[in-house]
NUFIGU-276788 format. One record per residue: residue in one letter; x, y, z of N, C-alpha, C, O in turn. Coordinates in steps of 0.2 Angstrom, whole numbers, plus 5000, padded with zeros to 4 digits. Example, Ala and Ser with C-alpha at 12.3 -4.5 7.8 and 13.67 -1.06 7.14 Angstrom:
A506649725039506249785039506649845039507149835042
S506449895035506849955036506450005039506750065040
//
This chain:
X515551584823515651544830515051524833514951464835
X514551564833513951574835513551484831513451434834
X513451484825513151464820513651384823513351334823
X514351384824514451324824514351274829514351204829
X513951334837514051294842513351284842513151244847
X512851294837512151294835512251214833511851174835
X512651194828512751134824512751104829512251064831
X513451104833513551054838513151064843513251014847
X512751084844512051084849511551044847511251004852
X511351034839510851024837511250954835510850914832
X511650944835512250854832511950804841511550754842
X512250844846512050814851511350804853511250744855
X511050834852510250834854509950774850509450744852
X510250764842510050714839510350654841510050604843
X511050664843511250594847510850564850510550504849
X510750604857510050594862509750554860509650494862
X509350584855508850564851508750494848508250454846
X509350504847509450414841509450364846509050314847
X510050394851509950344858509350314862509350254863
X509050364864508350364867507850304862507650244864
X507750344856507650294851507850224849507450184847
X508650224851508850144847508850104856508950044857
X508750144862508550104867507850094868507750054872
X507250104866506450084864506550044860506449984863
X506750034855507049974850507249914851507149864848
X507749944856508049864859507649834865507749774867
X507149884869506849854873506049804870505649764873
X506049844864505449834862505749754858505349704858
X506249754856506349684853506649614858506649554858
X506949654865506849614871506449574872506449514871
X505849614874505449614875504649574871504249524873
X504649594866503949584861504249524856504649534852
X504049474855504149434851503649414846503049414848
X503849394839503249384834502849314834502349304831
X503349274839502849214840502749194848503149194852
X502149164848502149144856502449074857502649034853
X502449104864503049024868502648974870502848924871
X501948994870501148944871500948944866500749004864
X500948914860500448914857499948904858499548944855
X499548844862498848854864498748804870499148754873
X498248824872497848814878497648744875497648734869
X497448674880496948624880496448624877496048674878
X496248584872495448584869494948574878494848524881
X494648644880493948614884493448604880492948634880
X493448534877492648504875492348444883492548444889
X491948424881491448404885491848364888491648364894
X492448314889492748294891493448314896493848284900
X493348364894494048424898493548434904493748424910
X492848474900492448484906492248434912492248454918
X492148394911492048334914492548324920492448304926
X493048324915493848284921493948354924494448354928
X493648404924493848474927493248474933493348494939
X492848444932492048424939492648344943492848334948
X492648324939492748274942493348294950493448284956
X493748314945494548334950493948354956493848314960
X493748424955493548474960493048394966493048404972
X492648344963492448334968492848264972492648234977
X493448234967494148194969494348224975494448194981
X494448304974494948334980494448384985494748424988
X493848374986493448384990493348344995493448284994
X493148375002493148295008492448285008492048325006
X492448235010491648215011491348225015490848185015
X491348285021490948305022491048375022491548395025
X490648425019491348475020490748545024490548605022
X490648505029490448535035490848515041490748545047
X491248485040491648455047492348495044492548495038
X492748525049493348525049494048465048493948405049
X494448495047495048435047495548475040495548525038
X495948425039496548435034496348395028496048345029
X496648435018496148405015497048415010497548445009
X496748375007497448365004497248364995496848324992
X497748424991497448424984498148384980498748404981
X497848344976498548314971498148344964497548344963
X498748374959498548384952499148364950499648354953
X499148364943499848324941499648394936499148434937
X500148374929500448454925499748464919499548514916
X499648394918498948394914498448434915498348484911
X498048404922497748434925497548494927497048534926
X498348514929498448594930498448654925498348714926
X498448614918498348664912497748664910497448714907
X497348594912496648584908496448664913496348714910
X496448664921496348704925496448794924496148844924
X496948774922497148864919496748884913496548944911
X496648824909496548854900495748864904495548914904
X495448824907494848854909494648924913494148964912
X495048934916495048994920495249064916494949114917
X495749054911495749104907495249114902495249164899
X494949044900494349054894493749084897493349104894
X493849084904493149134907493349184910492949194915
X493649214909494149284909493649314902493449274898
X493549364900493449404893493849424892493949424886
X494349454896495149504894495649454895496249464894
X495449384898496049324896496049274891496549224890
X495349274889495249204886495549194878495449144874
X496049264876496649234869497249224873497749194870
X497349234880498049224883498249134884497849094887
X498649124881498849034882499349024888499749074890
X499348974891500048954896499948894897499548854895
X500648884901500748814902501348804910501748844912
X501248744912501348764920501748684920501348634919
X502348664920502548614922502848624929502948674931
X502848564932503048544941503548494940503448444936
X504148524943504848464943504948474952504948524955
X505048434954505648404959505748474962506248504960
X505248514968505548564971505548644968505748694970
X505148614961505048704959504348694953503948644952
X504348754950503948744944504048784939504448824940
X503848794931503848824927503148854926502748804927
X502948924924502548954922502648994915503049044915
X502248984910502549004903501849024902501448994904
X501749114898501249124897501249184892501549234894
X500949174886500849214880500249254879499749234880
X500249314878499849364879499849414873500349464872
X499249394868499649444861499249494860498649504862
X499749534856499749604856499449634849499949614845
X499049674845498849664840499149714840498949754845
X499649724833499949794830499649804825499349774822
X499949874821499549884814500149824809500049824802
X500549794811501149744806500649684808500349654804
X500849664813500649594812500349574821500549624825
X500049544823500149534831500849514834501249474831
X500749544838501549514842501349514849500849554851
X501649454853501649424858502149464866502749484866
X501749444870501949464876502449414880502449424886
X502749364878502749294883503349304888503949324889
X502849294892503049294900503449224904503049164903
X503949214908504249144908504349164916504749204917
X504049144920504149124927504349064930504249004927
X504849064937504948994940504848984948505449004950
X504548974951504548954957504748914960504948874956
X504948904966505248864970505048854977504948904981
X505148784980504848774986505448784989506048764986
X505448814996505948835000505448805008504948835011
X505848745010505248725016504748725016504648665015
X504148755018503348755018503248815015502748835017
X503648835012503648885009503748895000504148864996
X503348954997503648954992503749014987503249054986
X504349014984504549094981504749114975505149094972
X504249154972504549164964505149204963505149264963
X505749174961506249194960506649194954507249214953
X506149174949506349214943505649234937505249204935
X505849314935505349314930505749334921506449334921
X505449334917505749354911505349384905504949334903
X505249424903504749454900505249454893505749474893
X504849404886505249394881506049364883506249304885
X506449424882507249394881507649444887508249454887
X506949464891507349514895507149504903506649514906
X507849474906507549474915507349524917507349574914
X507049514923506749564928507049544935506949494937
X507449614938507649614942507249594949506649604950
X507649554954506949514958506749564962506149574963
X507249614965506849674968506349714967506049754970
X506249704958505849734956505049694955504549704955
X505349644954504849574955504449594963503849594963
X504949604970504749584974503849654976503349644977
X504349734974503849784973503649774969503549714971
X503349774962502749754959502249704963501749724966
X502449654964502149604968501849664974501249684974
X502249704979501649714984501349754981500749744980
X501649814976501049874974500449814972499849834975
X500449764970499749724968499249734972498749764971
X499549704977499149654980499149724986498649714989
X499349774988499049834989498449874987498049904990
X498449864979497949874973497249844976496749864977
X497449764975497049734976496549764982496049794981
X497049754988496449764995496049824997495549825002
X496549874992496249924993495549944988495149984991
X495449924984494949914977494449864979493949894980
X494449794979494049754979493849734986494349714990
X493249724988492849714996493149654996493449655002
X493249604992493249524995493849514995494049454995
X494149544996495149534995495349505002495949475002
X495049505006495149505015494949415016495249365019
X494249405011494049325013494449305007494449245008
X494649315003495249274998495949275001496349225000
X496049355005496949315009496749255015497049205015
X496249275019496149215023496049135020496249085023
X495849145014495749075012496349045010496348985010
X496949095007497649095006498049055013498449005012
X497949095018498249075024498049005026498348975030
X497548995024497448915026497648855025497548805028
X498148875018498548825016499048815023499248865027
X499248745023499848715026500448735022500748785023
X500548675016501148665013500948675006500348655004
X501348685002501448654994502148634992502648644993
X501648584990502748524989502348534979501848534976
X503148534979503448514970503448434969503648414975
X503248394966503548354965503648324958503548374955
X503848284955503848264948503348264945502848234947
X503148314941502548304937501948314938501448314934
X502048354946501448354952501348384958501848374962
X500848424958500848484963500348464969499848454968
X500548454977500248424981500048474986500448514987
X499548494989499448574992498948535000498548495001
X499348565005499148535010498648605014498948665014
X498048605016497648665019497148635023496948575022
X496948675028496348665035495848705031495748765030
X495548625029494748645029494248685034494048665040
X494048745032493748775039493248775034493448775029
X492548765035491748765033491648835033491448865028
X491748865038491448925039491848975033491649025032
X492248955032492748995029492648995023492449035019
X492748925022492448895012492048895011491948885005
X491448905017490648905013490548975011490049005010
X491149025009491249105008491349074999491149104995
X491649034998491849004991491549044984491649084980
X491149004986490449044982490349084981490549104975
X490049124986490049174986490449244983490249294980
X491049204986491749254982491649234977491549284974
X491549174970491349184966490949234964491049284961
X490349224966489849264963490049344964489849394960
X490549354968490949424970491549414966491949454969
X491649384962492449394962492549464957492249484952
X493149504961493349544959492849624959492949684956
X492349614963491849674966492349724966492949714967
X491949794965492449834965492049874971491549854974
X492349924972491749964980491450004974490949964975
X491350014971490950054967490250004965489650024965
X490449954964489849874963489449874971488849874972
X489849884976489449874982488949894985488449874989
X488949984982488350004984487650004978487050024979
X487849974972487249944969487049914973486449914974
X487449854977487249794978486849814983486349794983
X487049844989486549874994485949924993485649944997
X486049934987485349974985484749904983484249874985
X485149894979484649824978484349774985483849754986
X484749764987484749734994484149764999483749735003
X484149844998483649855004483149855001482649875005
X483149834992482149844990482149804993481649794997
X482749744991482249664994481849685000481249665001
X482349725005482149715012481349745011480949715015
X481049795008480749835008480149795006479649795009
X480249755000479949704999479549655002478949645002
X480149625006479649575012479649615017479649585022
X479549675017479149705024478849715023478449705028
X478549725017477649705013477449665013476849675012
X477649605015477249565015476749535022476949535028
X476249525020475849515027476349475034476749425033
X476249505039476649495046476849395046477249365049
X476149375043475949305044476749265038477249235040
X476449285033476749265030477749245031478149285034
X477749175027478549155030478749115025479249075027
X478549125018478649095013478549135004478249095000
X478849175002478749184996478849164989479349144988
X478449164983478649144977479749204974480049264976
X479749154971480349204969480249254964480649294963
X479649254961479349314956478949364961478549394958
X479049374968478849414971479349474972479249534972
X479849434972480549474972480849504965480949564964
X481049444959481349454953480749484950481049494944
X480349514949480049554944480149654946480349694943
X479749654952479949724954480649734954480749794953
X481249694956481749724958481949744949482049804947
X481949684942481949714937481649774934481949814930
X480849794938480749834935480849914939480449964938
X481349914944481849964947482249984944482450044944
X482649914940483349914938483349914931483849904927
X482449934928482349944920482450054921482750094918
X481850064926482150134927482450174929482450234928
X482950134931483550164933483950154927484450204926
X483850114923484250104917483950154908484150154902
X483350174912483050224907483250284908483150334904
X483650294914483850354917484550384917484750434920
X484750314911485650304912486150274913486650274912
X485650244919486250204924486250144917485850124912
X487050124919487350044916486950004917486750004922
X486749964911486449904911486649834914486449774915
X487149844913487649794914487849784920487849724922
X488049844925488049824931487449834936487349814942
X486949874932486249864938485949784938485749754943
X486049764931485749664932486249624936486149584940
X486649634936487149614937487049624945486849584948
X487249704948487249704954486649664959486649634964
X486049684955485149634956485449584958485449574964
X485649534952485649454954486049444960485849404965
X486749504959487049484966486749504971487249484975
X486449534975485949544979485449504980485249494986
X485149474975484649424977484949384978484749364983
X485349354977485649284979486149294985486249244989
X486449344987486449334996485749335000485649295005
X485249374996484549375002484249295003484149275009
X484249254997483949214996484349135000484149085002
X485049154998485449115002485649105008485949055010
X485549165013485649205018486349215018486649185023
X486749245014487549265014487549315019487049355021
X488249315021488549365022488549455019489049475016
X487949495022488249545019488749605020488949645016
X488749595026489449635031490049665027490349725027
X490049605025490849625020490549685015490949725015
X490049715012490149765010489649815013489349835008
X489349835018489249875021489549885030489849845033
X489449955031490049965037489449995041489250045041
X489249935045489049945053489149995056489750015056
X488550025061487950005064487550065059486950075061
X487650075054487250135051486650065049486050065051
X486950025045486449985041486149915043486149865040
X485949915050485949865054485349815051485349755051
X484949855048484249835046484449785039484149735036
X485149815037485149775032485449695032485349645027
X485949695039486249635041485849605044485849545043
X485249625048484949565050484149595047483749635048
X484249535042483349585039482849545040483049485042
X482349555038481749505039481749445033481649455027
X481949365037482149315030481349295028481049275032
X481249295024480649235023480949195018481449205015
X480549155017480849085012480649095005480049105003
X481249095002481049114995480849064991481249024991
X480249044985480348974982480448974974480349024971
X480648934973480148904965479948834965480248784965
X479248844963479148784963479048744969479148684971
X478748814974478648794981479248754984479048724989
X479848754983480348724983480948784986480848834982
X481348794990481648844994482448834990482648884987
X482748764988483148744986483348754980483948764979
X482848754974482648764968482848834969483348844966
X482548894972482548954972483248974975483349034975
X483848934977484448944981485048934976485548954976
X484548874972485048844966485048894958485448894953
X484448924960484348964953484749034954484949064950
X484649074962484949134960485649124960486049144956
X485849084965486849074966487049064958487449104955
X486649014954486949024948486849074942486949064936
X486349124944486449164942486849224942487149254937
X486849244947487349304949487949264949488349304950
X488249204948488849174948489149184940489649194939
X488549174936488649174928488549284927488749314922
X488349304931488449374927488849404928488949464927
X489249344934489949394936490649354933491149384933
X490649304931491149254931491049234925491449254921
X490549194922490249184916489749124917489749094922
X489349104913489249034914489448974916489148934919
X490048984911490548904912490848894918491248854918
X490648944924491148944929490548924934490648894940
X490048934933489348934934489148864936489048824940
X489248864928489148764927489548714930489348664932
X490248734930490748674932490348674940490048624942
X490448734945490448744951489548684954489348654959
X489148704949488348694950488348584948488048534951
X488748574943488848514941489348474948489048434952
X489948494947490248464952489948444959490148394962
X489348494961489148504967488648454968488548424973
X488248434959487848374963488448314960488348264963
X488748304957489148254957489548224964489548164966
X489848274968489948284975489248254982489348234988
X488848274978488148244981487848174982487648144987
X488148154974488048074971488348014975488247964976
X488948064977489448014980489348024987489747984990
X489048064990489348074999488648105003488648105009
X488048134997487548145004486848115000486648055001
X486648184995485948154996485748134987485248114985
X486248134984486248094976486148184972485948234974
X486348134965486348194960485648184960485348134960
X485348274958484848294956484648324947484848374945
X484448304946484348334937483648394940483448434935
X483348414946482948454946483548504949483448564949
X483848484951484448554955484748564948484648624946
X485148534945485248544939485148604937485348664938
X484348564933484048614930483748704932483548744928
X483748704941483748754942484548814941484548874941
X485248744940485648774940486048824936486348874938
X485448774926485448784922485248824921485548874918
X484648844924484148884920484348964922484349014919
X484648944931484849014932485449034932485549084936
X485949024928486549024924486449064918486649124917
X485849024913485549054909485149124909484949164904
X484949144915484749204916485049254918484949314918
X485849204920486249274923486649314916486849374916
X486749254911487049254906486849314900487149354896
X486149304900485649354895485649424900485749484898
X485449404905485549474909486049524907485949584909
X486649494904487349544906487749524899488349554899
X487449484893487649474887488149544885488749544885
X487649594884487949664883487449704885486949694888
X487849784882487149824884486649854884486449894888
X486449834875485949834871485549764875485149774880
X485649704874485249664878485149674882484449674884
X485649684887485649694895484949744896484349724899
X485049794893484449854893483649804892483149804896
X483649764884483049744884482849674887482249664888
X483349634890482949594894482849614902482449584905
X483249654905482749704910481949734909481549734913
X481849744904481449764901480849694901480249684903
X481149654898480449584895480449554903480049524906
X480849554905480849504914480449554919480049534923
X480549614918480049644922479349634921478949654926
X479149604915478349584914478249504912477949484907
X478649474916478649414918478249394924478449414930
X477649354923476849354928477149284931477349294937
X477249234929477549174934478149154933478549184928
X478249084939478949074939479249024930479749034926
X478648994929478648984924478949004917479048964912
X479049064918479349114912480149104912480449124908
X480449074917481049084918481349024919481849014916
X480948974924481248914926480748854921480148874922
X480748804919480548734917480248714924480348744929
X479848654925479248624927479948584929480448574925
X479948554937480548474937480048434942479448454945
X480448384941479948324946479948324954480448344957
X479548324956479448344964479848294968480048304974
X480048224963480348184968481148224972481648234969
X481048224979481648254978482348174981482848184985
X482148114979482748084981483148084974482948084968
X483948084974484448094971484648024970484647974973
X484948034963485347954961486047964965486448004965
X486047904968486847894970487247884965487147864959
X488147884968488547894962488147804956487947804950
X488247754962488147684958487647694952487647664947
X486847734954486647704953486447764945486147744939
X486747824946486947874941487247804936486847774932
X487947804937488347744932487847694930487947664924
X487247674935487047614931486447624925486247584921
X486347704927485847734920486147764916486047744910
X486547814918487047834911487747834908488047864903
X487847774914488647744912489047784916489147774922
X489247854912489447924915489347994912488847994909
X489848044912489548094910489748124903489548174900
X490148064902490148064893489748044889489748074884
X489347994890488747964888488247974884487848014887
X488247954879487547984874486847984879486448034877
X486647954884486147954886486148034891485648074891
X486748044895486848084899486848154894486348194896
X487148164889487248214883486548234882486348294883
X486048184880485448194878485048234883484648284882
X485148194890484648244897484848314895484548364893
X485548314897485548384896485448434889485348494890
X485448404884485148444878484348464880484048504878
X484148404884483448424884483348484889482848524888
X483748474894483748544897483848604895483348644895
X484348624892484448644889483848684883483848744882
X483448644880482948664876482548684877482248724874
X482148644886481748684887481848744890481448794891
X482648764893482548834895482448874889482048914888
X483048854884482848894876482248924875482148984874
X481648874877481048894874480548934880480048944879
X480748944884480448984889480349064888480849094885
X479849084889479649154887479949204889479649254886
X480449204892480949264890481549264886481849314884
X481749194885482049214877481849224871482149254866
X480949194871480849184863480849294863480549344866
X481049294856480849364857480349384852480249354847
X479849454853479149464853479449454843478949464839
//
């Protein structure tokens, strides 16, 4: 009797089993498919990038130091050339593909996310739909593979997020504010219209929050240890003095973040944290957001002197921004943002610059070797710390500082497809190449 109720113990328990088992199985074929719903992302060649600068400075206003309302239109093209960019600068998104169509009052979001197994890769694809509801708008359906997700469970997931977020990331506060500034987003055929109050004080944070994006609090206190050598730095400096080279700065602050990094610290986030630290000093940012007053008062209002290269304050403003933007974001996010900005220049203030550029370049390029990985990372903290001028880092540019207007751009290099225009910048491009802290020993 004993032994039988053993069997039927052990009959049930395998049921269980099979159960539990043939429901992972169905979720897992729900769910997981062997092919994606995206096949792929837009080619970004030189032409994607291009029409990617251009949009950004089409839906900019022109002066964007005055307030007012600014109005963004992107049609469905646009919107993916837009996306395949932002996840190609992603490192954990740039195999993920999607695609965003705009109809009449709502939208589709379709996004593939593959998964490598020991069989074969299999894909994650994700299928969302939004809809505009008055000046309003609400994600009300998601689907993961072949399986809905209830919206209640859509609506938690969504705040646990964005709870994550604000609690984890310093800049999450100037990113909902910039959120809130939107007016409206209308659907329309084929085309997404976004109505928002340009505020200056608010959007000249833009930046910055790039060069921040996604700070973690653990990142902040690098960045304010680096921040007070600076401070510590120009308090050395004669009382008189109101003017510094940028190699007064960038070499010792490297050869802090070479000892520190002999010592174990991550190489990856001490250059990194560096850049971002210099490029608030030199910019005069904002550093409030990641330090908590009145302890560090010394660090919010510190002593500014003028940082240069090339005796030039500008050059030196244009080299670290794109540096600390490229060791946090990537290059290419570096570049679109530093490009657009003198193209935005050509058309509305002071003409495009090839020496702004060049400073844009070159310190893109330095944010990029800094944080490559962290065998590099480690040796070019190492060769930058015994870098004697600015020379070693930046190209010689011309002192003229008047800029080509849009017309007169067009009438030397037609535009920015242009084999003439292709060529400047290759030459840019070569002379950073050859500058003394890549060539290696």
């Amino acid at each position: 009797m004993t032994k039988a109720r053993n069997i039927s113990y052990l009959s049930r328990i395998r049921r269980i089993i099979g159960l539990l088992l043939g429901l992972v199985l169905l979720l897992a074929v729900l769910i997981f498919q062997w092919q994606p719903s995206v096949p792929d992302n837009p080619t970004l060649d030189n032409l994607a990038i291009n029409t990617i600068e251009q949009l950004i400075v089409d839906n900019a206003p022109a002066s964007i130091s005055a307030p007012g309302e600014v109005s963004l239109h992107l049609d469905n093209e646009e919107l993916n050339l837009l996306a395949a960019f932002l996840l190609q600068n992603v490192p954990s998104l740039n195999a993920v593909t999607t695609n965003v169509a705009i109809d009449d009052g709502n939208a589709t979001v379709d996004m593939s996310i593959p998964l490598a197994t020991p069989i074969k890769t299999s894909y994650l694809n994700l299928h969302t739909q939004v809809r505009q509801i008055e000046e309003q708008v609400e994600l009300y359906s998601v689907k993961v593979g072949y399986l809905p997700i209830p919206s209640a469970l859509v609506r938690f997931l969504r705040s646990r997020a964005e709870e994550q977020l604000a609690s984890t990331y310093v800049n999450y506060q100037q990113i909902s504010d910039l959120q809130r500034s939107i007016r409206t987003i209308d659907f329309h055929k084929d085309a997404l219209e976004i109505h928002l109050d340009w505020d200056p004080k608010l959007l000249a944070q833009v930046q910055t929050q790039a060069e921040q994006l996604l700070l973690s609090a653990e990142d902040k206190d690098k960045i304010v240890f680096y921040f007070g050598q600076i401070i510590e730095l120009a308090q050395a400096q004669d009382e008189n003095t109101r003017s510094i080279s940028l190699n007064t700065l960038l070499v010792p602050l490297f050869n802090t973040a070479y000892d520190r990094i002999a010592g174990g610290a991550n190489p990856l986030s001490e250059n990194r944290a560096l850049l971002q630290a210099l490029s608030l000093y030199v910019n005069e940012s904002d550093l409030s957001q990641l330090i908590d007053p009145p302890s560090a008062a010394a660090l919010i209002t510190p002593r500014r002197l003028n940082v240069t290269i090339q005796r030039r304050p500008d050059l030196a403003q244009h080299f670290t921004s794109s540096a600390a933007m490229s060791a946090t974001v990537g290059a290419g996010v570096a570049g679109i943002l530093s490009t657009s900005k003198e193209v935005h220049d050509a058309r509305y203030r002071s003409g495009f610059s090839f020496s702004d550029l060049t400073a844009n370049t070159a310190g893109a390029a330095l944010g990029m070797a800094a944080t490559k990985n962290v065998s590099d990372a480690k040796r070019f903290a190492q060769r930058i710390a015994f870098a004697t001028q600015e020379s070693d880092y930046m190209p010689p540019v011309s002192r003229d500082n008047a800029g080509l207007t849009e017309n007169d751009f067009s009438a030397q290099f037609t535009d920015r497809n242009s084999p003439a225009y292709r060529a400047k910048l290759a030459e840019i491009d070569a002379q950073i190449a050859n500058l003394p802290i890549y060539i290696e020993d």
